[in-house]
Biopython code that builds the backbone (N, CA, C, O; Angstrom):
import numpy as np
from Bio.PDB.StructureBuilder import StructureBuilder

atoms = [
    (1, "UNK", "N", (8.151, -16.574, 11.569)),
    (1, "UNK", "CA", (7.586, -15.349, 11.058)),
    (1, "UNK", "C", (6.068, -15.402, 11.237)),
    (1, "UNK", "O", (5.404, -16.323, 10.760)),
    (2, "UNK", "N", (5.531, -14.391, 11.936)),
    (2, "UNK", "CA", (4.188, -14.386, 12.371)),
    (2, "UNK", "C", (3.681, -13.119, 12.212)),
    (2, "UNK", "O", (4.257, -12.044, 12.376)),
    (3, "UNK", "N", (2.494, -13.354, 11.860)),
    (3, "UNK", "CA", (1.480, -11.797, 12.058)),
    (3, "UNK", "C", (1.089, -11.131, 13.542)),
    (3, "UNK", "O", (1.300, -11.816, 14.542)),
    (4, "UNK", "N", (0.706, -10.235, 13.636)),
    (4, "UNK", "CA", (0.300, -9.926, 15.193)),
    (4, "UNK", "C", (-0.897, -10.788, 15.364)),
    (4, "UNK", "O", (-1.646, -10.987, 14.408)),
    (5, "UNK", "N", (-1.107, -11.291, 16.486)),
    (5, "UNK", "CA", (-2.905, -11.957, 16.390)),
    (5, "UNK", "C", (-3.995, -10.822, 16.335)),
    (5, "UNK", "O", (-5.045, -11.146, 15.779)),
    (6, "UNK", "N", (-3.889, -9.334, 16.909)),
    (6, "UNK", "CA", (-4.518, -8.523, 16.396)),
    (6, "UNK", "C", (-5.071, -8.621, 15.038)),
    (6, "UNK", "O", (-6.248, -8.326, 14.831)),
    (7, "UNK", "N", (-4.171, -9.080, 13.961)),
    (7, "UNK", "CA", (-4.653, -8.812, 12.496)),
    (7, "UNK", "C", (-5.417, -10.634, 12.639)),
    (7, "UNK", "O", (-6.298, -10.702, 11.782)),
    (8, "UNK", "N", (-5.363, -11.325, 13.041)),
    (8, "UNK", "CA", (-5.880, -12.589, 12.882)),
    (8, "UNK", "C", (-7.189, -12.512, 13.423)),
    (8, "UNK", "O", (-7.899, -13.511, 13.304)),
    (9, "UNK", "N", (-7.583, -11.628, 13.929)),
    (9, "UNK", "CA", (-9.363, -11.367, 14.435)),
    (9, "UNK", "C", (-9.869, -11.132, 13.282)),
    (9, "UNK", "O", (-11.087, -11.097, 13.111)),
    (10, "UNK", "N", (-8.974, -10.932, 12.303)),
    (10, "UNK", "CA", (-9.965, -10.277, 11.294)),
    (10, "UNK", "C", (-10.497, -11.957, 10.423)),
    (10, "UNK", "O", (-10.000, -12.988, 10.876)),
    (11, "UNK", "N", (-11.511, -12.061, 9.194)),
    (11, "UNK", "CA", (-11.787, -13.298, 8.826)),
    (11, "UNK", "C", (-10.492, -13.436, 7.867)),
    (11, "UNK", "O", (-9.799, -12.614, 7.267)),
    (12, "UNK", "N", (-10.471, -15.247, 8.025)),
    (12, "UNK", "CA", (-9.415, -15.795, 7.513)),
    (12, "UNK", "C", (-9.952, -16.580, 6.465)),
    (12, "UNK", "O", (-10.806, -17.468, 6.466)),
    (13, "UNK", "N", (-9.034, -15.884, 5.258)),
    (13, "UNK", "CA", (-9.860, -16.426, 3.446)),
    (13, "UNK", "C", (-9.153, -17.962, 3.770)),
    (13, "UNK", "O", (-8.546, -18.488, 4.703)),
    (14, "UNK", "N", (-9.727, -18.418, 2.103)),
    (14, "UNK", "CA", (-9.829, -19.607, 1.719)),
    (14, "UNK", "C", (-8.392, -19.726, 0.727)),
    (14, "UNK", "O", (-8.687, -19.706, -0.468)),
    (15, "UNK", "N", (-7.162, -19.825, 0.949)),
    (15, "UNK", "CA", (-6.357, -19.925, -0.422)),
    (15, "UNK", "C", (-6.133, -21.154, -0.518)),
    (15, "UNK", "O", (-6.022, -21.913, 0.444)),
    (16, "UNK", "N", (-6.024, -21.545, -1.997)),
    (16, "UNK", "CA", (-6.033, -22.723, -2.599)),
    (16, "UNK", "C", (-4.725, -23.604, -2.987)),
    (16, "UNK", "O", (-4.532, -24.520, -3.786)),
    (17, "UNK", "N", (-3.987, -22.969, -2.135)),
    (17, "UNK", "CA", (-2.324, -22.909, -2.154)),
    (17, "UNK", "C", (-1.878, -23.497, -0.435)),
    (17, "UNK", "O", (-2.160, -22.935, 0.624)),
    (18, "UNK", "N", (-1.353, -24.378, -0.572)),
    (18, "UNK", "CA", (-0.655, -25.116, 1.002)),
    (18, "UNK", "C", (0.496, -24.233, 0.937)),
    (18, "UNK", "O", (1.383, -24.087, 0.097)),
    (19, "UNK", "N", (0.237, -23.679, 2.059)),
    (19, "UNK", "CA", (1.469, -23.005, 3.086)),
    (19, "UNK", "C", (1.309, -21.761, 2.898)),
    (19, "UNK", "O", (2.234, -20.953, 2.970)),
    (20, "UNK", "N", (-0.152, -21.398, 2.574)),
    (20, "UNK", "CA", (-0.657, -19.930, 2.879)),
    (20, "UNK", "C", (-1.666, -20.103, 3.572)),
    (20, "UNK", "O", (-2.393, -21.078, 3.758)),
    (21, "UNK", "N", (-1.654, -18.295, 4.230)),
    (21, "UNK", "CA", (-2.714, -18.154, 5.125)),
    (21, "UNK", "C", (-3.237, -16.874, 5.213)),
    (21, "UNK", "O", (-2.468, -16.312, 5.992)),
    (22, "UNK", "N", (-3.942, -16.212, 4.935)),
    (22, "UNK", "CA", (-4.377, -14.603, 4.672)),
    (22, "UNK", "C", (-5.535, -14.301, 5.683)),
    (22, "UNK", "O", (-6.156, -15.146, 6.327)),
    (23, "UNK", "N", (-5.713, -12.964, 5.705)),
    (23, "UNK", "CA", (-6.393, -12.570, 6.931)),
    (23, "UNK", "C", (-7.152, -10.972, 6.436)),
    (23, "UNK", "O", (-6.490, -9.949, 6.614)),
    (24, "UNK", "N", (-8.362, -10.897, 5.906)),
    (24, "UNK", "CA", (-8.688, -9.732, 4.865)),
    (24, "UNK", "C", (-8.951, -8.722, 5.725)),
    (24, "UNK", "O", (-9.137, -8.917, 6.926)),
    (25, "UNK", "N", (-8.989, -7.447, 5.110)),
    (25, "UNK", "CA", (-9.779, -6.168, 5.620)),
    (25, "UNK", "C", (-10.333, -5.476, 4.128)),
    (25, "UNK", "O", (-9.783, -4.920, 3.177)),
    (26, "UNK", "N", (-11.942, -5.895, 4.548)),
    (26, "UNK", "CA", (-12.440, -5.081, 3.162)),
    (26, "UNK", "C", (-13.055, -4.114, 3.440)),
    (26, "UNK", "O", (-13.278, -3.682, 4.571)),
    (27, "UNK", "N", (-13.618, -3.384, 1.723)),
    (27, "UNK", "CA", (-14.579, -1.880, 1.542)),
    (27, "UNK", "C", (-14.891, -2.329, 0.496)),
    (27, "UNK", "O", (-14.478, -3.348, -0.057)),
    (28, "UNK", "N", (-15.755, -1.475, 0.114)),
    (28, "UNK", "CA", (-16.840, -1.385, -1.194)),
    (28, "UNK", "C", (-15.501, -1.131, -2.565)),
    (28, "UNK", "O", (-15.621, -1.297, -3.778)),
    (29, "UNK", "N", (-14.688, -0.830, -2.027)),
    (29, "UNK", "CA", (-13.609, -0.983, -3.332)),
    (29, "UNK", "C", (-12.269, -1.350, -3.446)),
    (29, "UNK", "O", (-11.356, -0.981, -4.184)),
    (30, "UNK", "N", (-12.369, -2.220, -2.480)),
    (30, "UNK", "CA", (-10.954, -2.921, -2.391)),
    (30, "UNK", "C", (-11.174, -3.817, -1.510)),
    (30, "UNK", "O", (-12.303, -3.917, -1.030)),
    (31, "UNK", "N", (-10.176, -4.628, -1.127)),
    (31, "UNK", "CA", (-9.557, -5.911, -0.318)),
    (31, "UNK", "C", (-8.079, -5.586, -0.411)),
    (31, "UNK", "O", (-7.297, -5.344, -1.330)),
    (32, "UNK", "N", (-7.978, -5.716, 1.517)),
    (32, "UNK", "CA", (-6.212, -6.054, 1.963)),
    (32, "UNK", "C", (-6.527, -7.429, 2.411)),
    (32, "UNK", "O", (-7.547, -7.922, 2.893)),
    (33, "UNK", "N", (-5.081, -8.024, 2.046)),
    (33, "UNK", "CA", (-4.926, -9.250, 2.238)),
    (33, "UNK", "C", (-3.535, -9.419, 3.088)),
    (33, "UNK", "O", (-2.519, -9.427, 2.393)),
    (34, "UNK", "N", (-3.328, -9.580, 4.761)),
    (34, "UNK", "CA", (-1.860, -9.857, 5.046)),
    (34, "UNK", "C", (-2.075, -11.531, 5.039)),
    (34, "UNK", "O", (-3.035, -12.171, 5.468)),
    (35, "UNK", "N", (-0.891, -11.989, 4.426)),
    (35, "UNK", "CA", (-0.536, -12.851, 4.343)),
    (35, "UNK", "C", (0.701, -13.599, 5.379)),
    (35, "UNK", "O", (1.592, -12.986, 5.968)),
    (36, "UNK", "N", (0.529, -14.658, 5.392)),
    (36, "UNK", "CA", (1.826, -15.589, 6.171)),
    (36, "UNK", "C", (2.373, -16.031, 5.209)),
    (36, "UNK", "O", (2.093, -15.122, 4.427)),
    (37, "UNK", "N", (2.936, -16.713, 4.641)),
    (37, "UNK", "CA", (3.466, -17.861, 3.603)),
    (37, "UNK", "C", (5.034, -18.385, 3.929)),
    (37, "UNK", "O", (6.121, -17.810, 3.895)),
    (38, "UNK", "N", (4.646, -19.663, 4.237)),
    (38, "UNK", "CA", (5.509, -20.877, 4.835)),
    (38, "UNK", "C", (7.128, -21.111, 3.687)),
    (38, "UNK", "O", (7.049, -20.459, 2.646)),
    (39, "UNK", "N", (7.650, -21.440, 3.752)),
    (39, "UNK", "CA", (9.244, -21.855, 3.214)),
    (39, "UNK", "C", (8.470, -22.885, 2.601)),
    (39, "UNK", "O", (7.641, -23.653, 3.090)),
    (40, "UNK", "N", (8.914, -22.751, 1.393)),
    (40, "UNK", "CA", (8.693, -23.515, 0.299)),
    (40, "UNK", "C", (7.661, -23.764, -0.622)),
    (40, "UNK", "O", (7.556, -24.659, -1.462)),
    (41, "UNK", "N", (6.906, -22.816, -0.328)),
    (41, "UNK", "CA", (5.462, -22.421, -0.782)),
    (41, "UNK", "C", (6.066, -22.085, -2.622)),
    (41, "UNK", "O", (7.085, -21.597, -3.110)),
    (42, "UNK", "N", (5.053, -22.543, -3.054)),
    (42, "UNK", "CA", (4.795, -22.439, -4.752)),
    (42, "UNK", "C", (3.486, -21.818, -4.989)),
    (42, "UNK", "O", (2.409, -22.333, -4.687)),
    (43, "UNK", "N", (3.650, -20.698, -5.539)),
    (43, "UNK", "CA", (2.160, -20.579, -5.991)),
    (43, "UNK", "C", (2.251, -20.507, -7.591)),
    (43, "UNK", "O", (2.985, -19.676, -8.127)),
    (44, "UNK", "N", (1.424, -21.472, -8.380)),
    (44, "UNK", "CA", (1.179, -21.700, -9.588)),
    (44, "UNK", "C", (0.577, -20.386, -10.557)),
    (44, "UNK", "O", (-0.293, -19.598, -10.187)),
    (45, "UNK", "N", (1.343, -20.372, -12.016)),
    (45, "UNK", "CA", (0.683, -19.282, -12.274)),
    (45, "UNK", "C", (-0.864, -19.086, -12.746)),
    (45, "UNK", "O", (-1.693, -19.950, -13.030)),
    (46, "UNK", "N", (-0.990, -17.555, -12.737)),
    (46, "UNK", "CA", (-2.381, -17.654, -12.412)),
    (46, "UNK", "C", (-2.784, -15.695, -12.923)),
    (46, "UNK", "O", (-1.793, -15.079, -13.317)),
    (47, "UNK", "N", (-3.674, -15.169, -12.896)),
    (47, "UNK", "CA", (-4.168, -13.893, -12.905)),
    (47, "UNK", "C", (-5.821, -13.980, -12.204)),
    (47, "UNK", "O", (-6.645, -14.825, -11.853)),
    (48, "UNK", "N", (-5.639, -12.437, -12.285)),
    (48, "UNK", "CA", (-6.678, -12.056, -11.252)),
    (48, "UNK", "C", (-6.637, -10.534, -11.458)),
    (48, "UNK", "O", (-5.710, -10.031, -12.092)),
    (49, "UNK", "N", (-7.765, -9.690, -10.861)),
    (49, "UNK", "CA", (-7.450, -8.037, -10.925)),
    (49, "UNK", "C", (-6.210, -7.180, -10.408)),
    (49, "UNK", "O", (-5.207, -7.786, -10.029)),
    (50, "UNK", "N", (-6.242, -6.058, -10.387)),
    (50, "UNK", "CA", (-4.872, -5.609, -10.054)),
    (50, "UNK", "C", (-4.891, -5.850, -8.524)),
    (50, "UNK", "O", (-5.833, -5.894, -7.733)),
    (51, "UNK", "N", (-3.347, -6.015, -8.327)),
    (51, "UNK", "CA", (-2.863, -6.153, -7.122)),
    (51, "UNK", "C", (-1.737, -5.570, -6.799)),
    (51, "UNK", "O", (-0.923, -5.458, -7.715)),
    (52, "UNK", "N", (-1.389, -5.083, -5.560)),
    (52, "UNK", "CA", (-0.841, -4.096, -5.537)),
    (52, "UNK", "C", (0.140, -5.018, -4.172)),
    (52, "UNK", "O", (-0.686, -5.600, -3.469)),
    (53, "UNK", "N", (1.267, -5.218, -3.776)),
    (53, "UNK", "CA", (1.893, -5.929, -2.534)),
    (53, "UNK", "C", (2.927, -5.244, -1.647)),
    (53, "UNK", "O", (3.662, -4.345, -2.058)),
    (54, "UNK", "N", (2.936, -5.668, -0.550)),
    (54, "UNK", "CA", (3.985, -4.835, 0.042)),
    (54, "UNK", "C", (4.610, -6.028, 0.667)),
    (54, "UNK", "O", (3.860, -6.979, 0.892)),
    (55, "UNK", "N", (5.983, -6.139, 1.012)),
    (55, "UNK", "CA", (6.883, -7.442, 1.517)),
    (55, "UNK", "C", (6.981, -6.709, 2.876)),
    (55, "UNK", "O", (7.491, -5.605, 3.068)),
    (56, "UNK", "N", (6.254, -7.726, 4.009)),
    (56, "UNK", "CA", (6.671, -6.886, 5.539)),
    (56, "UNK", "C", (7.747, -7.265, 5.982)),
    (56, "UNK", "O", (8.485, -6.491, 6.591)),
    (57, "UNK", "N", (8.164, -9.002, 5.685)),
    (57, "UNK", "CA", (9.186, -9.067, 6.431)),
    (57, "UNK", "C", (9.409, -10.532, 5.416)),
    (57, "UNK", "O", (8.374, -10.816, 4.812)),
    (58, "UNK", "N", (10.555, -11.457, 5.156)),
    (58, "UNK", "CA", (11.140, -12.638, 4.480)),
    (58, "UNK", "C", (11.230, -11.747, 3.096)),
    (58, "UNK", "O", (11.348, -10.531, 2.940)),
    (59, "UNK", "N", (11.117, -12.937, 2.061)),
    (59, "UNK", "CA", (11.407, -12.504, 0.694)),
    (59, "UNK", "C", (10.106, -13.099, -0.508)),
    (59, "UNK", "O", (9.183, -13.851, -0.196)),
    (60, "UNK", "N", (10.211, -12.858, -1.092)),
    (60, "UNK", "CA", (9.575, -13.718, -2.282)),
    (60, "UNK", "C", (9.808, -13.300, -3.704)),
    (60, "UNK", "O", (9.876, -12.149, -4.134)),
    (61, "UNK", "N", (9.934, -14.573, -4.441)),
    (61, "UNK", "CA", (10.257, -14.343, -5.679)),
    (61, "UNK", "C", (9.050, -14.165, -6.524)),
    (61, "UNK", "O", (8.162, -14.856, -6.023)),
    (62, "UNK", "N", (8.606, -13.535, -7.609)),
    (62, "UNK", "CA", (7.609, -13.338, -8.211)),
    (62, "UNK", "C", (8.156, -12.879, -9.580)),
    (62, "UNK", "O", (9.024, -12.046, -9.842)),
    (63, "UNK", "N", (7.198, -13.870, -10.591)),
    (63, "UNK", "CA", (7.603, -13.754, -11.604)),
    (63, "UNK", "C", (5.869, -13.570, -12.768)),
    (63, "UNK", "O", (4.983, -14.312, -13.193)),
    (64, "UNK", "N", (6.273, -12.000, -12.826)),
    (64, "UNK", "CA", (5.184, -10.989, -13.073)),
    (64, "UNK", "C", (4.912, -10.585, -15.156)),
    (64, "UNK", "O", (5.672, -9.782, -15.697)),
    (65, "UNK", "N", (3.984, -11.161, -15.827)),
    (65, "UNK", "CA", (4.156, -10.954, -17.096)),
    (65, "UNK", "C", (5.496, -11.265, -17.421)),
    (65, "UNK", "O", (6.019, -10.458, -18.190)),
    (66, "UNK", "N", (6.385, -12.471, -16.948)),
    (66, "UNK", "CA", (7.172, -13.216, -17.755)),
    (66, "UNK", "C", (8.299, -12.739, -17.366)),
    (66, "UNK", "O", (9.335, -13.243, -17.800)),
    (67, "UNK", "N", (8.333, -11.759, -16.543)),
    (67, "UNK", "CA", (9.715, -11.400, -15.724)),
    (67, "UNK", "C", (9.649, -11.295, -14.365)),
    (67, "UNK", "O", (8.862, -10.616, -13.705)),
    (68, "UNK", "N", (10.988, -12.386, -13.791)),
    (68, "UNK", "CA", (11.182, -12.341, -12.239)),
    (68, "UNK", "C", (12.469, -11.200, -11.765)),
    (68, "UNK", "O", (13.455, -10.618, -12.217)),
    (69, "UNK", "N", (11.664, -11.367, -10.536)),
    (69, "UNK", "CA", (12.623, -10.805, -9.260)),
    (69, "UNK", "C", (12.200, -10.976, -8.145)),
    (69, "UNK", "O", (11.061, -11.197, -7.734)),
    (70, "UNK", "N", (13.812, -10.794, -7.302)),
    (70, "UNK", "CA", (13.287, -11.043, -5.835)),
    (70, "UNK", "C", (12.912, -10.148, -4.939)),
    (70, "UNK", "O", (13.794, -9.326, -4.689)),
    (71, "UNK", "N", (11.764, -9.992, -4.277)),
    (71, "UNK", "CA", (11.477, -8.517, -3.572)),
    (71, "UNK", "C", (12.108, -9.221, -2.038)),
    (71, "UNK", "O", (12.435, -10.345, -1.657)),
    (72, "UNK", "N", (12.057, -7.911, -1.485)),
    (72, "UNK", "CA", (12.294, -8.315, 0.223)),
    (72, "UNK", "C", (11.838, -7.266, 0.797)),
    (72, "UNK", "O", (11.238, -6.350, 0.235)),
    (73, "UNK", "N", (12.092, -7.349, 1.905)),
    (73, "UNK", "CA", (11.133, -6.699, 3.030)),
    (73, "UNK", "C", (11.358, -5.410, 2.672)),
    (73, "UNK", "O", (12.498, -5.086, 2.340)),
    (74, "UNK", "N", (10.475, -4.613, 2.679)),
    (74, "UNK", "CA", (10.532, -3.283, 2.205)),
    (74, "UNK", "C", (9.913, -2.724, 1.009)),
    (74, "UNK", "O", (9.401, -1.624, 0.799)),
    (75, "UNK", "N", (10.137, -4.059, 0.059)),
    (75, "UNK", "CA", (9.824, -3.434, -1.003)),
    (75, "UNK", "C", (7.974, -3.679, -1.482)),
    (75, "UNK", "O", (7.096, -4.163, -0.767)),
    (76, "UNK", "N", (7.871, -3.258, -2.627)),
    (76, "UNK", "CA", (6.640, -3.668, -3.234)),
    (76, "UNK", "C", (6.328, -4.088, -4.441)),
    (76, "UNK", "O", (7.300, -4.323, -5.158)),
    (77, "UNK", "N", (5.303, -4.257, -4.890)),
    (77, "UNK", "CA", (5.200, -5.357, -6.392)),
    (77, "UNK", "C", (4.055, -4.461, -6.291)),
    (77, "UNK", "O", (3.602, -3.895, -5.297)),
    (78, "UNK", "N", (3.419, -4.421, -8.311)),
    (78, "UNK", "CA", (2.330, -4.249, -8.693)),
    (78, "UNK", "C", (2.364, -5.405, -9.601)),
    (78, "UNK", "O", (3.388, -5.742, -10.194)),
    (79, "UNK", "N", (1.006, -6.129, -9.726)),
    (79, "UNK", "CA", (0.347, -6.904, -10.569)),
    (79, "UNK", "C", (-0.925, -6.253, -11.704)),
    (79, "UNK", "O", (-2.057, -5.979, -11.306)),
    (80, "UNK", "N", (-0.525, -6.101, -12.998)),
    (80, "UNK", "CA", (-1.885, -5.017, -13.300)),
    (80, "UNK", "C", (-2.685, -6.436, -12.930)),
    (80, "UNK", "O", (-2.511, -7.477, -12.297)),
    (81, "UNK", "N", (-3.954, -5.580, -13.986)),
    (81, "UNK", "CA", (-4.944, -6.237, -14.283)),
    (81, "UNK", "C", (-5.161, -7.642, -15.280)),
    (81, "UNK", "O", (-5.317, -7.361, -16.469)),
    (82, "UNK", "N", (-5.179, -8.613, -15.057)),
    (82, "UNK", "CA", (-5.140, -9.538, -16.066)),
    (82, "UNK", "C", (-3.896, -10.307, -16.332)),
    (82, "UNK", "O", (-3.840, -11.374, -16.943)),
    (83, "UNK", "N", (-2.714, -9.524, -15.705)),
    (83, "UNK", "CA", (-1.358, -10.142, -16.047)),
    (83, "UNK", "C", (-0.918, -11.479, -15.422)),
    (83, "UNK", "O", (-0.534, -11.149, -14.300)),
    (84, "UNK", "N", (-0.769, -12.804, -15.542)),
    (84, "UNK", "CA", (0.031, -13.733, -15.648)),
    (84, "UNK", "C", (0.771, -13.378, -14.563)),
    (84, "UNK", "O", (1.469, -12.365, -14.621)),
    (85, "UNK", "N", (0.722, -14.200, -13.364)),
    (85, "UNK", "CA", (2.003, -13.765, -12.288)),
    (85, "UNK", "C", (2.188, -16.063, -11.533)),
    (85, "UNK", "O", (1.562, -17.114, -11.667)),
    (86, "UNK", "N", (3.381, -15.582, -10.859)),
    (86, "UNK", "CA", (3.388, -16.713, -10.340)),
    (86, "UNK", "C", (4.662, -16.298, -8.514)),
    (86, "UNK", "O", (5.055, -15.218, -8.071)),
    (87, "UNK", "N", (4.851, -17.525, -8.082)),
    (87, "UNK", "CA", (5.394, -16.991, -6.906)),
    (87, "UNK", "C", (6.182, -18.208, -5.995)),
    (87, "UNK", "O", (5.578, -19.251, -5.746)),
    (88, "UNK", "N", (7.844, -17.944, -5.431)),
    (88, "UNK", "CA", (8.093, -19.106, -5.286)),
    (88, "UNK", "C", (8.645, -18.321, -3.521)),
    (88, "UNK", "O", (9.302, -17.315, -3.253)),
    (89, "UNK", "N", (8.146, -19.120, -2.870)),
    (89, "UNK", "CA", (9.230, -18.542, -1.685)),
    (89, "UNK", "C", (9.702, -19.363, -0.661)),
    (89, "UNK", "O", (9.142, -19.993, 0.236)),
    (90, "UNK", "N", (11.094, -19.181, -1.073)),
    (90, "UNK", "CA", (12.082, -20.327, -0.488)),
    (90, "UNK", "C", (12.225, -20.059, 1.175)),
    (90, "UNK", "O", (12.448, -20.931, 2.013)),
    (91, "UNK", "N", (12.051, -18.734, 1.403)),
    (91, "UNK", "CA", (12.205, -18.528, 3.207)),
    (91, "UNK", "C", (11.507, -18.309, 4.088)),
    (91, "UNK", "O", (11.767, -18.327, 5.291)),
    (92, "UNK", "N", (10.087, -17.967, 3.308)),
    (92, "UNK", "CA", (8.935, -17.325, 4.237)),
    (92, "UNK", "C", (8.849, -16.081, 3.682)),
    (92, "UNK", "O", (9.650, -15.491, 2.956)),
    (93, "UNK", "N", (7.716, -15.728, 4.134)),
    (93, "UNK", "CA", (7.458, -14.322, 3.590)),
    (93, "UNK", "C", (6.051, -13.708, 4.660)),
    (93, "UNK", "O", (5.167, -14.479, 5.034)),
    (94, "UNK", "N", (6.066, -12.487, 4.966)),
    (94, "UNK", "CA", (4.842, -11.901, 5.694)),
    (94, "UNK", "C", (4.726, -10.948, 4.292)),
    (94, "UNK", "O", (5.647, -10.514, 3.601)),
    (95, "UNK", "N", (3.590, -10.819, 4.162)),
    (95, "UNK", "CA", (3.119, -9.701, 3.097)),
    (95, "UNK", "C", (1.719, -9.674, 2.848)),
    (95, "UNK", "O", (0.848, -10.543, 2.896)),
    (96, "UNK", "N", (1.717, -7.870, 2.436)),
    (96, "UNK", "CA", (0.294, -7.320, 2.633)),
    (96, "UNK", "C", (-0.305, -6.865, 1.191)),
    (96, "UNK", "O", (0.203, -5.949, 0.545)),
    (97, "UNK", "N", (-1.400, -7.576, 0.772)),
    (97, "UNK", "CA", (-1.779, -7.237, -0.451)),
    (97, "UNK", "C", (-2.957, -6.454, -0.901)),
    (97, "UNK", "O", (-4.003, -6.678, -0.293)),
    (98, "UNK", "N", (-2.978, -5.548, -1.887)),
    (98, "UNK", "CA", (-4.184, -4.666, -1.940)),
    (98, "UNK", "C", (-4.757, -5.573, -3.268)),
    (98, "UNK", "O", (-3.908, -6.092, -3.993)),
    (99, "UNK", "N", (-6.187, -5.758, -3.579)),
    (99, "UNK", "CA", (-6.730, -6.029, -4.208)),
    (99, "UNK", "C", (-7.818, -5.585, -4.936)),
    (99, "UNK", "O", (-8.828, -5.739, -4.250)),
    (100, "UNK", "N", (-8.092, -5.062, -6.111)),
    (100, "UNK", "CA", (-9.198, -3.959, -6.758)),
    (100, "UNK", "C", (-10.402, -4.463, -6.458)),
    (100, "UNK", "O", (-11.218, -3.720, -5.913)),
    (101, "UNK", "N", (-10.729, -5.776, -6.744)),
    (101, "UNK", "CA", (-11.930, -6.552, -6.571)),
    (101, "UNK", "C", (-11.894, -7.084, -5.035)),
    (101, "UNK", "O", (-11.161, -7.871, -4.437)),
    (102, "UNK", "N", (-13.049, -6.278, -4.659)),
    (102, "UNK", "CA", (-13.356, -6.763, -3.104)),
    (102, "UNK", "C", (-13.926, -8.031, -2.979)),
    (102, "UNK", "O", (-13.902, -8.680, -1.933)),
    (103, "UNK", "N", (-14.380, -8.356, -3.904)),
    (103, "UNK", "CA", (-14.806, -9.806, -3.391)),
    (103, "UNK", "C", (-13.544, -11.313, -4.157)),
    (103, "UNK", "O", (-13.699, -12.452, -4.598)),
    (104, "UNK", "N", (-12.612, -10.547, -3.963)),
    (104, "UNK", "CA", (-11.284, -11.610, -4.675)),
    (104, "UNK", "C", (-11.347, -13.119, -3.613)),
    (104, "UNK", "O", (-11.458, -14.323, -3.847)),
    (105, "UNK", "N", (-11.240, -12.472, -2.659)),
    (105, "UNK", "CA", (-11.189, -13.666, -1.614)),
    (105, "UNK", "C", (-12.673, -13.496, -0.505)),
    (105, "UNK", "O", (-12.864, -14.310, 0.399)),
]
sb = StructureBuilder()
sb.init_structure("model")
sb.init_model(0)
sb.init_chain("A")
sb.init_seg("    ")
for serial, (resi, resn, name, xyz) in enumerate(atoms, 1):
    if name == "N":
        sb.init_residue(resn, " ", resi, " ")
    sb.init_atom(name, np.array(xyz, "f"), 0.0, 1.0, " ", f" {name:<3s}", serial, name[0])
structure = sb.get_structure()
């Protein structure tokens, strides 16, 4: 599961998480974030401003203010503001994230 390299011209953030890899497009009031994320990736819980996700293609589990589910390709997630989220993905996942705070990453 791969991004186009088109979107990989763009700069590639810093995540603090092994077996991710993000690739931003910012403005004065937001940040997109497409993401790669590898099989077996854990991301620890954590908060941050609102976030908004879209699943392009694999799955991921996300477990959002204390309740999970599994999204898949197609679908989308909101994270408010401040809320407690965490993230487990057993198959891979491509996904594109909106972020309120432009300078998140």
């Amino acid at each position: 599961m791969r991004l186009p390299d088109e979107l990989k011209r763009n700069p590639e953030i810093d995540v603090p998480v092994a077996g991710i890899r993000g690739w931003k497009v910012g403005g004065p009031s937001g940040l997109v974030v497409f993401f790669e994320i590898a099989a077996g990736t854990v991301v620890p819980e954590h908060a941050h401003c609102f976030q908004w996700g879209f699943v392009i293609d694999g799955e991921i589990e996300l477990t959002i203010g204390g309740q999970g589910r599994v999204y898949r390709r197609g679908d989308s997630y909101v994270v408010p503001d401040g809320v407690s989220h965490s993230a487990r993905i057993d198959r891979g996942c491509l996904a594109m994230d909106y972020f309120s705070d432009p300078q998140r990453y």
